[in-house]
C-alpha positions in Angstrom: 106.6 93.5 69.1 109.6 94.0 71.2 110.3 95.9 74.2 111.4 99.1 72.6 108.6 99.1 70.4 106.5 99.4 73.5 108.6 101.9 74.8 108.0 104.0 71.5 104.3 103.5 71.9 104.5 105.3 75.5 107.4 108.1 75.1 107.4 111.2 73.3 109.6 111.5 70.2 112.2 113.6 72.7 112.9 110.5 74.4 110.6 111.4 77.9 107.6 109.4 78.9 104.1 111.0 78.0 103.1 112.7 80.7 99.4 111.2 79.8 100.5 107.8 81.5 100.1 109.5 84.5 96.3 109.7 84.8 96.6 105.7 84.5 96.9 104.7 87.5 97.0 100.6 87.0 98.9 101.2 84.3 101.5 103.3 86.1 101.9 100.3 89.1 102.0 97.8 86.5 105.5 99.4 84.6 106.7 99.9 87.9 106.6 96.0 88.9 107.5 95.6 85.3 110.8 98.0 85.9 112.0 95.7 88.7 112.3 92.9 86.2 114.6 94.4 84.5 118.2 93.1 83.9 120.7 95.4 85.0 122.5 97.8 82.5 118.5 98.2 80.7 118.4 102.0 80.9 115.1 101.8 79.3 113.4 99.8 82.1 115.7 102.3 85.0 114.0 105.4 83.6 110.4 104.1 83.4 111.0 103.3 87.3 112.1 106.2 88.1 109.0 108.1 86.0 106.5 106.0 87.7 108.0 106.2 91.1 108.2 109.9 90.9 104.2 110.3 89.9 102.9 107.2 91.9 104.4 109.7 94.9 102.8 112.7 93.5 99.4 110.7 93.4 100.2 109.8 96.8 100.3 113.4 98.2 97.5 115.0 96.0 94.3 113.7 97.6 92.8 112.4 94.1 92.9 108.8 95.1 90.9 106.7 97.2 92.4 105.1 100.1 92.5 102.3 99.0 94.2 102.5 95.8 96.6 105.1 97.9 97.4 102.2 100.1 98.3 99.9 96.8 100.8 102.6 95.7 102.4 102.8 99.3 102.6 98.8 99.1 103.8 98.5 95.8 106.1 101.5 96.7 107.5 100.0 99.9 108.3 96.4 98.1 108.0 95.1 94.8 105.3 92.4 94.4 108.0 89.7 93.0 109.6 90.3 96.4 106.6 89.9 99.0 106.1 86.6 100.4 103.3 84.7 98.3 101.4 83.6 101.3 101.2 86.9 103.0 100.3 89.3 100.1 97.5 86.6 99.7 96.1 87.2 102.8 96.6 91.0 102.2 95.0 90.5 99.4 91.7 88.8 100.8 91.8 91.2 103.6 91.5 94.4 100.9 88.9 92.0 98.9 86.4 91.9 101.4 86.5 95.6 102.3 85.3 96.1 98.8 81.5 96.6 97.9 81.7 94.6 94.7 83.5 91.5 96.4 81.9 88.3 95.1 81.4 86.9 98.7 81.3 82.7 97.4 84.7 83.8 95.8 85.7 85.6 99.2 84.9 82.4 101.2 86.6 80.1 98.9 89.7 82.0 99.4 89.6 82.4 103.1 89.1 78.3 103.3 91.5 77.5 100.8 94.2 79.9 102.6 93.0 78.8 106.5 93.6 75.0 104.9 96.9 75.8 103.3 97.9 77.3 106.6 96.9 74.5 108.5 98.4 72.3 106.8 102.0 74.4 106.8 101.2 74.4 110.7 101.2 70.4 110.9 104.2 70.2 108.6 106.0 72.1 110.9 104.7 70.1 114.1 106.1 67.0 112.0 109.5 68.3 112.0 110.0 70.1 115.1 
């Protein structure tokens, strides 16, 4: 399957995107990281960037959303995940994690260590050289 095939799967036969993709909203983050990837001169990949930033706003104002997932979509908004540093959206990302109810807390603590020992070990790297 190639990438207009997709795009046939998820526009209407006048060439618009179905306004249905709106109600998903993972779906509707993930084609807008996925437009950001694009090559430039992909028109296909522009206008599915635009659609999804102009409804991820819309969810944004309309108080349907939790506030977390609201948050997500100001994030994702703000900078594209492929341009965040790694180690900070990690820790942004454990920070969210533990707020939520269904966190698997070993899982949580593993992540904490592993990042405190990455950190750490950045932090004498750094010592070394200076």
């Amino acid at each position: 399957m190639t990438k207009t095939d997709i795009f046939k799967i998820i526009k209407n036969q006048n060439g618009s995107f179905k306004e249905s993709l709106s109600k998903d909203v993972k779906g509707m983050l993930s084609l807008y990281e996925a437009s950001h990837l694009a090559f430039q001169g992909e028109s296909l990949w522009d206008e599915a960037r635009e659609f999804t930033r102009t409804h991820l706003n819309d969810l944004i104002r309309s108080d349907d959303l939790s506030k977390d997932v609201a948050e997500e979509i100001r994030h994702a908004l703000e900078l594209p995940l492929h341009q965040r540093m790694n180690r900070l959206e990690a820790r942004r990302y454990i920070e969210g994690y533990a707020k939520r109810s269904d966190a698997n807390r070993v899982l949580l603590e593993f992540a904490k260590w592993d990042f405190n020992m990455v950190q750490s070990t950045l932090q004498n790297d750094l010592k070394d050289l200076s």
